[in-house]
C-alpha positions as CSV (number, residue, x, y, z in Angstrom):
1,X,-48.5,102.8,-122.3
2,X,-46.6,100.6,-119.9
3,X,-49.9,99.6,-118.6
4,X,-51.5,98.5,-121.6
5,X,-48.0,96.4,-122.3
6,X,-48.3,94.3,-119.4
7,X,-52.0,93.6,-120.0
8,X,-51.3,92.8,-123.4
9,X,-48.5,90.6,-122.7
10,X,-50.8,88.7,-119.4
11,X,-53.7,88.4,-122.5
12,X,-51.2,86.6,-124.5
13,X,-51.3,83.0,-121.7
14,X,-55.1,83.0,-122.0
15,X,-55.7,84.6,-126.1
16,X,-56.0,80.9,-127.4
17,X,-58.6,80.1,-125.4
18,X,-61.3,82.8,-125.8
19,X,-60.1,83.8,-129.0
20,X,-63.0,82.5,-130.7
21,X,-65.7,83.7,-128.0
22,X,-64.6,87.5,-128.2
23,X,-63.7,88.0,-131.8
24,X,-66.7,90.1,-133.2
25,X,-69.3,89.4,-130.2
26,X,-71.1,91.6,-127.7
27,X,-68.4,91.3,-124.7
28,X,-69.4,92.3,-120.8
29,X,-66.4,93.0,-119.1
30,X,-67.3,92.8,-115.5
31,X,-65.5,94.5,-112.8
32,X,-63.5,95.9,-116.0
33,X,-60.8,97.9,-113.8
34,X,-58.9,100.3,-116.3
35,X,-60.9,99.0,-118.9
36,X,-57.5,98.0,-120.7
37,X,-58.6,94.5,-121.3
38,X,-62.5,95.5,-123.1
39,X,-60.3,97.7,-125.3
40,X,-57.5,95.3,-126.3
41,X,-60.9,93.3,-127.0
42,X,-62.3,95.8,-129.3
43,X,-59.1,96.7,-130.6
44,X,-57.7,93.6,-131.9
45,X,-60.9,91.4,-131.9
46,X,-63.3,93.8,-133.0
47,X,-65.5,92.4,-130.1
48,X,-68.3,95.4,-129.3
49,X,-67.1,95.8,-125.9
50,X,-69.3,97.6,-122.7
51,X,-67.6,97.9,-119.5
52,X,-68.2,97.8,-115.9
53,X,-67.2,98.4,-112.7
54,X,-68.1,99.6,-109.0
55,X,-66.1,102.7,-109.5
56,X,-65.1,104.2,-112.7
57,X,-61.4,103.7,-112.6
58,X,-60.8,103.4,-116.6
59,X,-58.1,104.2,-118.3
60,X,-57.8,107.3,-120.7
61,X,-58.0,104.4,-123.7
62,X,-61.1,103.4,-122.7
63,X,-62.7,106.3,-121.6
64,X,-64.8,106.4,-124.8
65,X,-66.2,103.0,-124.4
66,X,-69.4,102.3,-123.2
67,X,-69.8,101.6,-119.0
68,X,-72.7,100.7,-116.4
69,X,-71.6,101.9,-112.8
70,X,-72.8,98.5,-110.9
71,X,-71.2,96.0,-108.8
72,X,-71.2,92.4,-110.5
73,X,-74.5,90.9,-108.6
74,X,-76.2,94.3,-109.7
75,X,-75.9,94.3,-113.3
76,X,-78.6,95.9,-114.6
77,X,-80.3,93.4,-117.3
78,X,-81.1,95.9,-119.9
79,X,-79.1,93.9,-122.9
80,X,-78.1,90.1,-123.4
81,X,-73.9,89.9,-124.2
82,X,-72.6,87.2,-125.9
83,X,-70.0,86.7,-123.4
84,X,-69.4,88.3,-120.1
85,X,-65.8,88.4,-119.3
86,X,-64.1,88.3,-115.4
87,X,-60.8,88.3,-114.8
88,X,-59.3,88.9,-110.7
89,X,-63.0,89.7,-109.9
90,X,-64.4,87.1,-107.6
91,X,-61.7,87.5,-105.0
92,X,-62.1,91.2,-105.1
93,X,-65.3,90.8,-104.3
94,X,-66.9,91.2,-100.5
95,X,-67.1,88.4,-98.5
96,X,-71.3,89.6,-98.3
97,X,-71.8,88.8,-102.2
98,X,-72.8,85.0,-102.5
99,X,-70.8,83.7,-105.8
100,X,-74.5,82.0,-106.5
101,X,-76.0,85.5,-106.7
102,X,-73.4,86.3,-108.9
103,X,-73.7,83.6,-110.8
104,X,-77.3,83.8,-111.8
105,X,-77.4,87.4,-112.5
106,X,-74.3,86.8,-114.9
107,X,-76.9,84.3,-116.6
108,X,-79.2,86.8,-116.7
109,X,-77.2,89.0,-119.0
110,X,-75.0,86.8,-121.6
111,X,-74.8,83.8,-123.1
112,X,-71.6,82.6,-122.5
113,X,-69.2,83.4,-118.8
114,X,-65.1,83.4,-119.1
115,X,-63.9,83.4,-115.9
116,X,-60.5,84.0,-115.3
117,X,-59.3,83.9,-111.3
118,X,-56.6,82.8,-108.6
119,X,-57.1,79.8,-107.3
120,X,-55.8,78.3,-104.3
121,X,-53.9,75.5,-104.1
122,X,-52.4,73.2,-101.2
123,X,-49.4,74.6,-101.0
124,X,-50.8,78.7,-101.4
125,X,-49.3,80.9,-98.3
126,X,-52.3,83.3,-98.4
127,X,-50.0,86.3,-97.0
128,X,-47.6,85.6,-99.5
129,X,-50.0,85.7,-101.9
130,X,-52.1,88.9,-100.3
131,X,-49.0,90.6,-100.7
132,X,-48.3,89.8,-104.1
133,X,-51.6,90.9,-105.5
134,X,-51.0,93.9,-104.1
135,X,-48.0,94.9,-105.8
136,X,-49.6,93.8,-109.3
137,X,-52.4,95.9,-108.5
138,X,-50.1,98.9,-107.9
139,X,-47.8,97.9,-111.3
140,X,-51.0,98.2,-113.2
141,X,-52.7,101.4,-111.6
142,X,-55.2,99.7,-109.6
143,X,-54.3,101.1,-106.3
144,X,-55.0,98.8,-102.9
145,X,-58.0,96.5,-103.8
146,X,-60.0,94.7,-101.5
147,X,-59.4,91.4,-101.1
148,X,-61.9,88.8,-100.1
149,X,-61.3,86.0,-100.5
150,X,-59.5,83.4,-102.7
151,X,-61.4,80.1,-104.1
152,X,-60.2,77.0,-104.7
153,X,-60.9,75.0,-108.2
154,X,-63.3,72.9,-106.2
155,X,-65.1,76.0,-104.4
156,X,-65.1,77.4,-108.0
157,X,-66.9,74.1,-109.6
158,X,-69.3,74.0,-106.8
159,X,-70.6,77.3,-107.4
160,X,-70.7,76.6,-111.3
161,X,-72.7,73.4,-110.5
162,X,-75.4,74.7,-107.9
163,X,-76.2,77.7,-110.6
164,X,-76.5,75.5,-113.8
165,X,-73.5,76.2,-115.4
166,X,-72.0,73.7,-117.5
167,X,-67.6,73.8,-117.6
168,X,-66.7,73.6,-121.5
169,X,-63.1,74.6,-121.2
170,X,-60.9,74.7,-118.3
171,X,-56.8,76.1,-118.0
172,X,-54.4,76.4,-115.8
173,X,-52.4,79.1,-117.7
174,X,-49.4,79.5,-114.6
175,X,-48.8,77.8,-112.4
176,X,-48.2,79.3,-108.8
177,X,-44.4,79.9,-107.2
178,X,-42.9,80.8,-104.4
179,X,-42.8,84.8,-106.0
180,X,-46.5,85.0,-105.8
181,X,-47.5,82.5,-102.7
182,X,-48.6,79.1,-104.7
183,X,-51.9,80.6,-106.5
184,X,-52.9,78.9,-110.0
185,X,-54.2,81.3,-112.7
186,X,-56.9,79.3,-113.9
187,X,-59.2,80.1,-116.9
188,X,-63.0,78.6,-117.0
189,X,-65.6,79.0,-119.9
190,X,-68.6,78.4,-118.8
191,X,-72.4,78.3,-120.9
192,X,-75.8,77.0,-119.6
């Protein structure tokens, strides 16, 4: 339960902002982790949530929810979702996976992309903040995740732009500090 409390209270910096693209949609969430997220989704949103992931790491809440075993450039494109929903993926991701495959699979299968990531900054001490996603990985049960890489808001906009995706909202939701090396939490909504 303690688990599902910090997720709830994480979903509470960025709930204004997709509010209105979840509640009572077909939701994707992508690299879904424990799933907690897709069920607070379907739980207080009644958004009709699938999950998925490259391993099956869900949480007992959401073990009854639907879930597709497939990395993010893999997604199978067997149903159109109104929104497809990322959060702490892309950096997860191997350094192999080009963000424009990505991209244009995620295309493929929704309507609508929320994308919700660390973002570098100039001032972001990458070991600082290596080590710091590691212990918020282990605080929520996610174990020691890979980490590829971190993008910067410009990276991030490039990639949106070469793949046809047009920004409609953007948010820094934290700022970075000292605690956790300098990285922005950014939100993007993205359509095409």
């Amino acid at each position: 339960m303690q688990t599902l409390l910090l997720i709830r209270r994480f979903q509470q910096r960025i709930i204004s902002h997709i509010e209105r693209h979840i509640t009572h949609r077909t939701v994707l969430d992508a690299g879904c982790g424990s799933g907690l997220n897709g069920y607070i989704f379907q739980q207080d949103y009644k958004a009709k949530v699938t999950l998925s992931d490259v391993v099956d790491n869900r949480h007992p809440l959401a073990q009854h929810m639907p879930f597709i075993l497939s990395s993010v450039e893999k997604i199978p494109v067997t149903q159109v979702f109104d929104v497809v929903f990322l959060q702490y993926v892309l950096h997860h991701m191997d350094v192999s996976i080009k963000l424009d495959d990505v991209f244009n699979r995620l295309k493929l299968v929704s309507r609508k992309i929320i994308v919700v990531e660390d973002i570098v900054t100039h001032k972001t001490d990458i070991r600082k903040a290596l080590e710091y996603d590691k212990q918020t990985n282990a605080k929520i049960n996610q174990g020691d995740l890979y980490i590829g890489r971190y993008y910067s808001d410009a990276d991030l906009k490039n990639y949106f732009e070469q793949t046809g995706l047009r920004l409609i909202t953007e948010a820094v939701f934290q700022k970075g500090s000292f605690e956790d090396g300098f990285l922005d939490r950014k939100l993007y909504i993205l359509t095409f």
